[in-house]
C-alpha positions in Angstrom: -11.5 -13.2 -8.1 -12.3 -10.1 -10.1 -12.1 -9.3 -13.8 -12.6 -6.5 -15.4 -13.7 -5.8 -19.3 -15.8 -3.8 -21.7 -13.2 -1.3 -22.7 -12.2 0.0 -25.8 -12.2 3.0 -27.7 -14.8 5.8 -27.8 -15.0 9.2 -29.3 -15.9 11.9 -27.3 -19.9 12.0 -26.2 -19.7 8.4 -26.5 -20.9 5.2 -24.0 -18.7 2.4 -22.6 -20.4 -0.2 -19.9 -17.7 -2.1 -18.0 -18.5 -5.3 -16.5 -16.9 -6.9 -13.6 -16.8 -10.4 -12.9 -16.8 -11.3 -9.2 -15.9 -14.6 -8.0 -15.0 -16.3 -4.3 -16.6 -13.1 -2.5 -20.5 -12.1 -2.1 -21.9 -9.0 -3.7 -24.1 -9.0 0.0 -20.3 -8.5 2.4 -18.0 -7.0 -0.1 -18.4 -3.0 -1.2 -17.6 -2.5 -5.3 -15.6 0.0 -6.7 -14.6 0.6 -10.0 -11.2 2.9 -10.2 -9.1 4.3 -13.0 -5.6 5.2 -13.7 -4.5 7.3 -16.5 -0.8 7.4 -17.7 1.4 8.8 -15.4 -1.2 9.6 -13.2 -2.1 8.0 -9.7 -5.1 5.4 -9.5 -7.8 7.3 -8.5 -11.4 5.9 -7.3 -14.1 6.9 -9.6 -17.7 5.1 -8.2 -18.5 2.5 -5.6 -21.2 0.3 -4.4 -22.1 -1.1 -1.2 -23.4 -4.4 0.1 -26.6 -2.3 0.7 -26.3 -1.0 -2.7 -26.0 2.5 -1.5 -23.5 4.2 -4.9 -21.3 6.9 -4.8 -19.5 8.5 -7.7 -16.4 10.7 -7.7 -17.6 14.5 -8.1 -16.0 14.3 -12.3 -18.3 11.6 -13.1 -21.4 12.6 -11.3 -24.5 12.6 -13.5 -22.3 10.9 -16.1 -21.7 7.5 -14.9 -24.1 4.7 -13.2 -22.9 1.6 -11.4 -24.8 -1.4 -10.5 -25.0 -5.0 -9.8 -26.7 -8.0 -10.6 -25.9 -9.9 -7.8 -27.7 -13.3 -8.7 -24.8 -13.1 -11.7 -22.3 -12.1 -9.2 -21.9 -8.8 -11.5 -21.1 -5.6 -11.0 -20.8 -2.7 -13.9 -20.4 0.5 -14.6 -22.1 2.5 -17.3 -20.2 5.0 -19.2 -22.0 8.1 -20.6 -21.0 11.7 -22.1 -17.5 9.6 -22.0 -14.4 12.7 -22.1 -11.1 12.1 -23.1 -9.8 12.5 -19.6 -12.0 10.1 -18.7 -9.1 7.8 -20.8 -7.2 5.0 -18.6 -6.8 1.5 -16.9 -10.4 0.6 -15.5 -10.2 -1.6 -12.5 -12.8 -3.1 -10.0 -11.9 -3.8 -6.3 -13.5 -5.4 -3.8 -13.3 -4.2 0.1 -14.4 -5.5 3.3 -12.8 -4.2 6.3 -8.8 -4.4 5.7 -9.3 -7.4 2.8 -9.4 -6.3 -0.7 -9.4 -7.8 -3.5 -8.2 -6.1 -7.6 -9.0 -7.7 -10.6 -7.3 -6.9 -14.0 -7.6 -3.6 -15.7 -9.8 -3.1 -19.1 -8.3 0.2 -21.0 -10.7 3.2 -22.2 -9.3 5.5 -24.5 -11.5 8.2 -25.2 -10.2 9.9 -28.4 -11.5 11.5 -31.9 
């Protein structure tokens, strides 16, 4: 019900926008986060909107990265700027309403020179 894509690889200083595909759930009940998972590192949540479009970022992409949603297109994405190399790993959207969630497929961002 949720895809992921838009990732690739970037050199440092670069811009990545993800896009995430939502299907079967409405942008209006579900909250939309986008999370990451480096190798051999735990997933770890890196922005989020709400069904009232409130966003929150993670403090290491504050100022760096914007998510929004279109949600006639059912879309959500995240835009990817002053991209890092530890910013490098599986990107995954997820969408939450009280105890249901819901993962899509990961799109990979390497962030390399």
């Amino acid at each position: 019900q949720l895809q992921a894509s838009g990732g690739g690889t970037v050199q440092p200083g670069g811009s990545l926008r993800l896009s995430c595909v939502v299907s079967g759930i409405s942008l209006d009940d579900y909250a939309i986060g986008w999370f990451r998972q480096a190798p051999g590192k735990q997933r770890e949540w890196v922005a989020g909107i709400s069904p009232g479009t409130d966003r929150n970022y993670a403090d290491s992409v504050k100022g760096r990265f914007i998510i929004s949603r279109d949600s006639r297109r059912n879309m959500v994405y995240l835009q990817m700027n002053s991209l890092k190399p530890e910013d490098s790993g599986d990107y995954y959207c997820r969408g939450a309403r009280g105890t249901a969630e819901y993962w899509g497929q990961g799109t990979l961002v390497t962030v390399s020179s």
